[in-house]
C-alpha positions in Angstrom: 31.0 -8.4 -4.7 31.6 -4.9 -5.1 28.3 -4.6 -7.9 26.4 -6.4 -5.2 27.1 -3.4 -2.5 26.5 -1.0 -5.0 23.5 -2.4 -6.0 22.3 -3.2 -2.5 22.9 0.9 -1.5 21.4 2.0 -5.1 18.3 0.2 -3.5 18.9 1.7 -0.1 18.8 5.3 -1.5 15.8 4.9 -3.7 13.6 3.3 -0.8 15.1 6.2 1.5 14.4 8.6 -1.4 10.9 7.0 -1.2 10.3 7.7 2.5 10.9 11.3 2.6 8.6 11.5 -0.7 6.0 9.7 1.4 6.3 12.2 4.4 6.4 15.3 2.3 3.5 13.8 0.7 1.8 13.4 3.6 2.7 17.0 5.3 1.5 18.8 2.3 -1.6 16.6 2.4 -4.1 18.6 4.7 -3.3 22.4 2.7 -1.8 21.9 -0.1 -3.4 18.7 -1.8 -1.9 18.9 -5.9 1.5 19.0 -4.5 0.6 16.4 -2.2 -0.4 14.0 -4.9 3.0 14.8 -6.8 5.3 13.0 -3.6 2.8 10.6 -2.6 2.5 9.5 -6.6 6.3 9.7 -6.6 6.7 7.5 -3.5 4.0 5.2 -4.9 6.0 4.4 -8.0 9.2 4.0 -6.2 7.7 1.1 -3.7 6.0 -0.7 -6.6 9.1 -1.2 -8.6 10.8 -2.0 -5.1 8.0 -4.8 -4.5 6.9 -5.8 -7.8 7.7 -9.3 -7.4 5.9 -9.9 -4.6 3.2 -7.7 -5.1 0.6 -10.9 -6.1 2.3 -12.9 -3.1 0.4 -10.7 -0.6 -3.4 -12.0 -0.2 -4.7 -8.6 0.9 -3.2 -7.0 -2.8 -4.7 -10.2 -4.3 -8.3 -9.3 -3.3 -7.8 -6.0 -4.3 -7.1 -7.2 -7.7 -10.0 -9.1 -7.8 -12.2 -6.9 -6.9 -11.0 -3.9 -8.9 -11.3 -6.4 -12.2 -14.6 -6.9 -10.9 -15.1 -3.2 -10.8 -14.2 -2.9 -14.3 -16.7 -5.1 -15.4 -19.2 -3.1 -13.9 -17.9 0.2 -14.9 -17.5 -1.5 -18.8 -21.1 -2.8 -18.5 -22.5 0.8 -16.8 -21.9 2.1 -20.1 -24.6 0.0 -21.7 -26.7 2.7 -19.9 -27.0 5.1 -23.0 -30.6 5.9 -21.3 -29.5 8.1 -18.6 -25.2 8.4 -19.5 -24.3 11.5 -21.3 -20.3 12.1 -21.4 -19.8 13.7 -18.6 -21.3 10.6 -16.7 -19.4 8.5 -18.7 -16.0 10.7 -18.1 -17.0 10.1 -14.0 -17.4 6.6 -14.3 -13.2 6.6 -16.5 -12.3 8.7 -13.9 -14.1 7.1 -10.5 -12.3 3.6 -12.5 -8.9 5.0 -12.0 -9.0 6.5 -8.5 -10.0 3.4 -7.0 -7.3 1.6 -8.9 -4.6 4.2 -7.6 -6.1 4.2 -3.7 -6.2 0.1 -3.7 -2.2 0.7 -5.0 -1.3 3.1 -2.1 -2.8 0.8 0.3 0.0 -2.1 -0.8 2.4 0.3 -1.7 2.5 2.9 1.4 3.3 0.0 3.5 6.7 0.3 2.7 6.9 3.5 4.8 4.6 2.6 7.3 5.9 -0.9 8.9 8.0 -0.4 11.9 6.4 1.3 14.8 9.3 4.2 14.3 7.7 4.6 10.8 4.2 5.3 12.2 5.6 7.5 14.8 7.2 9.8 12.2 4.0 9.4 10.1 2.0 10.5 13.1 4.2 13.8 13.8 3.7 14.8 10.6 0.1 14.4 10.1 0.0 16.5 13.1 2.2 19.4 11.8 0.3 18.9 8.3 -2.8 19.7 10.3 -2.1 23.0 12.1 -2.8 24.7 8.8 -6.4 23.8 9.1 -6.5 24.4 13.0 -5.2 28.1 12.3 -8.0 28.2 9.7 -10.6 26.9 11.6 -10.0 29.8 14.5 -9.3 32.6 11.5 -13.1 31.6 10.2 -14.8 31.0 13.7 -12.9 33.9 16.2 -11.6 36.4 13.9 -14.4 36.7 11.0 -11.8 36.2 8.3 -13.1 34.3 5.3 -12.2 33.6 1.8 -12.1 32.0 -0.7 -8.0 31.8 -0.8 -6.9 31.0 -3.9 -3.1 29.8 -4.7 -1.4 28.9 -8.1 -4.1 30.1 -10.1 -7.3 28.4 -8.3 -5.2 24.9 -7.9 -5.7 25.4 -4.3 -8.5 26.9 -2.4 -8.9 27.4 0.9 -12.4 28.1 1.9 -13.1 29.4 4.9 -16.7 30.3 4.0 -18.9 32.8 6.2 -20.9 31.6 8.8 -23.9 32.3 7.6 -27.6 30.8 7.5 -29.1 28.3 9.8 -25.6 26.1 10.0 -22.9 27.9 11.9 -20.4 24.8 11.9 -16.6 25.5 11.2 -15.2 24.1 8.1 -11.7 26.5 8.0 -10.2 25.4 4.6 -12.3 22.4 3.8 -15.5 23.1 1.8 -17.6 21.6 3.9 -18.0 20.9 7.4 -18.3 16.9 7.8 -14.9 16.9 6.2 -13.7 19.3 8.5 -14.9 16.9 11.3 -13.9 13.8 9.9 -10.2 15.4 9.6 -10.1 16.4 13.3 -12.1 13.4 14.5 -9.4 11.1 12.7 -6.6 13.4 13.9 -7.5 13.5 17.7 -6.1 10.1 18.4 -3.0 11.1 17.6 -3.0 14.4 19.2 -3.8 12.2 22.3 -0.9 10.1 21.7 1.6 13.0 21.7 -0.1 14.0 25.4 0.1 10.8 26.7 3.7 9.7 25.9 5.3 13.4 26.6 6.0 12.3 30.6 7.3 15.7 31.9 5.6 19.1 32.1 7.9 21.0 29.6 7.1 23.1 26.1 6.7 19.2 24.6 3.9 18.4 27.0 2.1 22.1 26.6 1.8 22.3 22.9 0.5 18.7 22.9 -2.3 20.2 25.3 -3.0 23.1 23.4 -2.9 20.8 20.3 -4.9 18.4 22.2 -7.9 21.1 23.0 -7.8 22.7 20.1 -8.6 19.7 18.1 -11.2 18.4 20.1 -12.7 22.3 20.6 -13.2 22.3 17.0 -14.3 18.8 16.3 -17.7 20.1 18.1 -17.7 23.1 16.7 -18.2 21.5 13.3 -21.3 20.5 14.8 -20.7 17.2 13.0 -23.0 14.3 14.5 -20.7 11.8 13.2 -17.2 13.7 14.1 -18.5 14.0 18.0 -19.5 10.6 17.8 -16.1 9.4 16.3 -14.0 11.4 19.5 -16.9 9.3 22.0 -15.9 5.9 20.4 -12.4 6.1 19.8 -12.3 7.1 24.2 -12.8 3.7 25.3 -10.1 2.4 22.4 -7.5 5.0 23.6 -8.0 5.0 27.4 -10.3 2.4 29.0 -13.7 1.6 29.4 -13.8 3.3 32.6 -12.3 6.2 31.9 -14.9 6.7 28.8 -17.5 5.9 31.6 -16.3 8.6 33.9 -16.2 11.1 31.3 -19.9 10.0 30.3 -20.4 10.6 34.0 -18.7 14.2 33.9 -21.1 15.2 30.9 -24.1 14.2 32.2 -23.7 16.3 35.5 -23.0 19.0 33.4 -25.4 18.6 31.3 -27.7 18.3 34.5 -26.8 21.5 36.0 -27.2 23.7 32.7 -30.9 22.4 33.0 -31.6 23.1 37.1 -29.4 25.6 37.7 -29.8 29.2 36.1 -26.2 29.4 33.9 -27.2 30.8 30.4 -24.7 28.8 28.4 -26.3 30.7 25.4 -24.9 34.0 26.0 -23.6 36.1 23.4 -20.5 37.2 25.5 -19.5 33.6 25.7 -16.5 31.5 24.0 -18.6 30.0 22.0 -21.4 31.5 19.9 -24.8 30.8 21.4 -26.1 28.9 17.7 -23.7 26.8 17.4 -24.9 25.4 20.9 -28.1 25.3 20.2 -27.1 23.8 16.8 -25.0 20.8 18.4 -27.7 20.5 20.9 -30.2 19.9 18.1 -28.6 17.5 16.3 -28.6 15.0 19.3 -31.8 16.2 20.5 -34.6 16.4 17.9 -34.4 12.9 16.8 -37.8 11.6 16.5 -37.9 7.9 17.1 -41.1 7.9 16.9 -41.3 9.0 13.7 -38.2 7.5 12.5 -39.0 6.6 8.8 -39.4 10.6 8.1 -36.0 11.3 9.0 -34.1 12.5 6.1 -31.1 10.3 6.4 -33.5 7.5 6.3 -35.4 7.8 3.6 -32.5 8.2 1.8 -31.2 5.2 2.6 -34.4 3.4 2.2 -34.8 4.9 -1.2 -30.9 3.6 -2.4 -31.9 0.3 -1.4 -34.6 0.7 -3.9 -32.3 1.7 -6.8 -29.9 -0.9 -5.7 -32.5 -3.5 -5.7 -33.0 -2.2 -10.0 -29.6 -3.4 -10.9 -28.3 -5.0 -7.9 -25.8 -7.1 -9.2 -23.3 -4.8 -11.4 -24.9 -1.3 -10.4 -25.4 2.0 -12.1 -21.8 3.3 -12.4 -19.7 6.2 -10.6 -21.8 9.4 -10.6 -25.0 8.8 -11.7 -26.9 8.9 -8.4 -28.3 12.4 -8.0 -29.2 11.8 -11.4 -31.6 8.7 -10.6 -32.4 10.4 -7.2 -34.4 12.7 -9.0 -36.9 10.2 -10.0 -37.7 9.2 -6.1 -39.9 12.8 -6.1 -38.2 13.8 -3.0 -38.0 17.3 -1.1 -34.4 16.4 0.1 -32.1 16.2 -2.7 -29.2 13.9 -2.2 -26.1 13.4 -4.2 -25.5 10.4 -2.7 -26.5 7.3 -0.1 -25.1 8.8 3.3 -23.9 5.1 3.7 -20.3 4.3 2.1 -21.3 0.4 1.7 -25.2 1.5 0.3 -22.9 3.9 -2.2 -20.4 1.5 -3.6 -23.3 -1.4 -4.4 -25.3 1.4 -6.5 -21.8 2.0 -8.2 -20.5 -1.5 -8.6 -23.1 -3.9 -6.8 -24.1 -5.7 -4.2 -20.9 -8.2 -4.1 -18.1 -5.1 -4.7 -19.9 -3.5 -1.6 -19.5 -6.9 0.5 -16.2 -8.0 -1.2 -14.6 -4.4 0.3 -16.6 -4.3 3.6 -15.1 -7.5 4.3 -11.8 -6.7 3.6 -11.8 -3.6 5.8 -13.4 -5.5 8.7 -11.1 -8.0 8.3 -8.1 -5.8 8.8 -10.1 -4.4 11.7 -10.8 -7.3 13.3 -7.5 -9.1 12.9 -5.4 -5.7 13.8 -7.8 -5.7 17.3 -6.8 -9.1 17.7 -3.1 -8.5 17.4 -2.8 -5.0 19.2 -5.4 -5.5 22.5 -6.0 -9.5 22.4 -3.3 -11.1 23.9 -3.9 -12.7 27.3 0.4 -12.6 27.7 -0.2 -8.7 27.4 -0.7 -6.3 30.1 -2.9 -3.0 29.4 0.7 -0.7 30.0 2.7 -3.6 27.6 0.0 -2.4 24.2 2.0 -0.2 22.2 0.1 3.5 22.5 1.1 4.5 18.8 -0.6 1.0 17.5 -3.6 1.3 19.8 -4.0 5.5 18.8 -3.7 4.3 15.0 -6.4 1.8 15.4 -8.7 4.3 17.0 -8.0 6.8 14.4 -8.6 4.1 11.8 -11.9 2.8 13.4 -13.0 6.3 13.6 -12.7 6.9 10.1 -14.4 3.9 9.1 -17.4 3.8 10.9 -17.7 7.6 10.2 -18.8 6.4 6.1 -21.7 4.2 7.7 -24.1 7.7 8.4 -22.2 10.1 5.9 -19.8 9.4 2.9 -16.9 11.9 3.1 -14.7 9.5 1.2 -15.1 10.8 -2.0 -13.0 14.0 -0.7 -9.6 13.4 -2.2 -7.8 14.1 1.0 -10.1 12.1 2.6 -10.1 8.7 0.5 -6.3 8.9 0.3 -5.8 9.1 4.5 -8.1 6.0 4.5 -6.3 4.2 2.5 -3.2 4.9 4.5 -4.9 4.2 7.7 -5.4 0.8 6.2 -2.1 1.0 5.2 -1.0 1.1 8.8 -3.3 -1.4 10.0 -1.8 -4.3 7.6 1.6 -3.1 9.0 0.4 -3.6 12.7 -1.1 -7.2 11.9 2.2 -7.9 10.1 5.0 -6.5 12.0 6.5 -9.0 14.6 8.7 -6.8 16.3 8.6 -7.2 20.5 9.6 -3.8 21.0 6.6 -2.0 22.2 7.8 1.5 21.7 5.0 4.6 23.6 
């Protein structure tokens, strides 16, 4: 009896130990990624050997498994490519191997830490706090002219914060490049909105969560990221309602209406925001071409991966070797990858890795809608806000790697795979405590 107690808290304190590893993990994520691996590998380890029975009992790990062996056998038969693979290629295509195998174990491993809606709460705090680091360096880059490169432990860590120079002025504050910077915010915002909706009273709570709120949004447009924008514009209706969404469409229109008719020269220099990076957001939106919508850069890119897809559509090229084959098109633009994360994976693994993982991560969409906002014994104020600010965030983040493919971004790929995480947690958990 007294060997089972100890044995039962032994368990206790490792899964405990566990849980803080994930959270540090995950506050050191946004800044301060190597030391970020270190927890979140440590947490990894201590939830496998926790579940390692019943790791093949879950169907979701089970498709995982089959589809990394599959992506073995590519990556084994890629090196049959001695034409075009040189070392390096074939280090990328090692290395690309063992990411994927590490991401598909976070996603059944983090759900340890992730299952109760308390968990998630906590988890959403401290993405937040993880994420004022790149909020401050966002306004240090695009207010106060301060730029870097800022190097810590001997290059390990960079923070960018690269001048705004040239024809692009969008804000990327420690990220290298701007669509990351964007895709952080834009999968951030959700939660920022659920720490403003569930603070009730006007105290220091509710103000930082506006200023958090603004801030995050302010700087998801000045990214000038099409697909960031477009992620805050979707994830409205999932957040609020359909009406709201359509009010605030209504709201932008009429002032986008009067800055045409009336004479306000939103393009002053004297103004908040810096008169190119207006005319830069406006751009994007604006000078699309339909009618001549096979010239536009994005694509003819995608056009031209289906037709190095369609060469070896079956097992693919292998990790890394797309700019290389790119060349061959004879195109101005040169790309060093699809643009479209399902269009990516199939020239890396083929056609039925690409469908095999699409489907998984629409069926975790699809099922955690079902289970979160359809239920006819469920009133709209009954949906738990934390569940239904997750899902956004997630859905935001997916549908972000259909017109760009940030994922390949360490940070990046490892928060998607803990968004996932979350979502398998919501469809499992069967708790009937809606907590806000």
């Amino acid at each position: 009896m007294i060997k089972k107690i100890i044995h039962n808290y032994s368990e206790d304190s490792l899964i405990n130990f566990g849980q803080l590893s994930f959270y540090l993990g995950i506050l050191c994520l946004t800044s301060l990624l190597p030391i970020s691996i270190i927890f979140l590998l440590l947490a990894l380890s201590i939830s496998l050997f926790k579940n390692r029975k019943n790791f093949i009992n879950d169907k979701w790990n089970l498709a995982l498994l089959i589809i990394y062996i599959l992506m073995i056998i590519s990556s084994l038969n890629a090196f049959s490519i001695s034409s075009i693979l040189e070392t390096p290629n074939k280090i990328n295509i090692t290395i690309n191997a063992l990411r994927w195998l590490i991401l598909f174990l976070s996603f059944s491993s983090f759900q340890i830490y992730l299952k109760t809606t308390q968990q998630r709460i906590i988890f959403a705090r401290v993405f937040a706090i993880s994420s004022v680091p790149l909020l401050i360096s966002c306004a240090l880059q695009y207010w106060f002219k301060i730029y870097g490169p800022f190097n810590f432990l001997n290059g390990l860590i960079i923070w960018y914060n690269k001048p705004l120079v040239g024809i692009d002025q969008g804000v990327a504050g420690l990220f290298s490049n701007q669509n990351y910077t964007g895709f952080w915010l834009s999968i951030l915002w959700p939660f920022s909105a659920y720490f403003f909706l569930k603070s009730n009273k006007f105290n220091f709570t509710k103000i930082s969560s506006i200023f958090f709120l603004i801030a995050t949004i302010f700087f998801v447009f000045m990214t000038t990221s099409r697909s960031a924008i477009l992620g805050v514009l979707v994830s409205l209706p999932i957040i609020f309602s359909l009406k709201i969404f359509i009010k605030i469409l209504f709201i932008l229109f009429f002032i986008y209406l009067l800055i045409i008719l009336l004479p306000i020269d939103i393009f002053s220099t004297n103004s908040l925001i810096p008169s190119k990076t207006l005319k830069i957001i406006s751009s994007k939106f604006i000078d699309i071409n339909i009618n001549n919508f096979n010239n536009i850069i994005r694509i003819r890119i995608w056009k031209n991966s289906l037709n190095l897809i369609s060469r070896r559509p079956i097992l693919g090229f292998g990790a890394g070797i797309f700019p290389i084959l790119y060349l061959t098109m004879n195109e101005e633009y040169m790309a060093q990858h699809s643009h479209n994360i399902v269009l990516q994976i199939a020239f890396e693994y083929g056609t039925p890795i690409a469908i095999l993982l699409t489907t998984f991560a629409l069926l975790l969409i699809y099922k955690s809608w079902m289970k979160i906002f359809y239920n006819s014994k469920k009133s709209s104020f009954q949906i738990n806000l934390i569940d239904k600010c997750w899902y956004a965030s997630t859905f935001v983040a997916l549908i972000s790697q259909i017109n760009d493919v940030t994922y390949f971004e360490g940070k990046i790929s490892i928060i998607i795979w803990i968004l996932l995480a979350g979502i398998k947690c919501i469809i499992d958990d069967s708790s009937n405590k809606l907590a806000r």
